[in-house]
DOVOMI-788087 format. One line per 10 residues: their letters; for each residue z, y, x negated of C-alpha. Coordinates in nm, 3 decimals, padded with zeros to 5 digits. Each point is the difference from the previous one (the first is absolute). Layout:
A = Z Y X ~ ...
//
This chain:
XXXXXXXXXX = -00.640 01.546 03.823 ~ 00.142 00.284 -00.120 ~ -00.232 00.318 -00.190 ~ 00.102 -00.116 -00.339 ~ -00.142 -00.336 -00.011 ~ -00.292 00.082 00.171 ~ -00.082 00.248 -00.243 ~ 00.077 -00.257 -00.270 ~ -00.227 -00.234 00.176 ~ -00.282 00.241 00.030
XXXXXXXXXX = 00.037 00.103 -00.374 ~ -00.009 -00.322 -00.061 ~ -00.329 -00.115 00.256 ~ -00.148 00.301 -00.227 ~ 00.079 -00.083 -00.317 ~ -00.202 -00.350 00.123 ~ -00.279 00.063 00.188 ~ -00.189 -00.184 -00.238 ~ 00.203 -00.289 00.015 ~ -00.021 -00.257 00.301
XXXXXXXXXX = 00.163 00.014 00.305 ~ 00.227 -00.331 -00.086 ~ 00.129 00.191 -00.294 ~ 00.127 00.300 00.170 ~ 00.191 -00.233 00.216 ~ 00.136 -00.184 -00.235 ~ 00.131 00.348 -00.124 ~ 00.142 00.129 00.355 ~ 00.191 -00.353 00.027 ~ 00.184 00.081 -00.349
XXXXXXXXXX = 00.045 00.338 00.107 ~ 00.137 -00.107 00.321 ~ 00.224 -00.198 -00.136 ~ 00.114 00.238 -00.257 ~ 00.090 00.235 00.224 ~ 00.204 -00.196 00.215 ~ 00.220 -00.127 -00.284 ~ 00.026 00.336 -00.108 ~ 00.069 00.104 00.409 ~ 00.283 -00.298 00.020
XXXXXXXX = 00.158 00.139 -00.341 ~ 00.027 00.338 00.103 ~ 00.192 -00.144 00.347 ~ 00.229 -00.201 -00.215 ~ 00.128 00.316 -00.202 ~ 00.010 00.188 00.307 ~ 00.210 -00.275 00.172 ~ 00.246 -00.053 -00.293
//
């Protein structure tokens, strides 16, 4: 996991303490996701 996300998570797990756990997962899952689109779109300009 690279230094970005991980900060993005923990900003994120901070911003939510107060929240439940099951929330803050739901989160991470989107931002997973997110950033693997965003990973795959990146590769697809560098390929072309």
């Amino acid at each position: 996991m690279s230094r970005k996300k991980q900060n993005l998570i923990m900003g994120v797990k901070t911003e939510m303490n107060n929240q439940s756990d099951e929330t803050i997962d739901i989160i991470r899952i989107l931002m997973d996701e997110r950033c693997d689109i965003q990973f795959a779109n990146i590769q697809n300009k560098e390929a072309h």
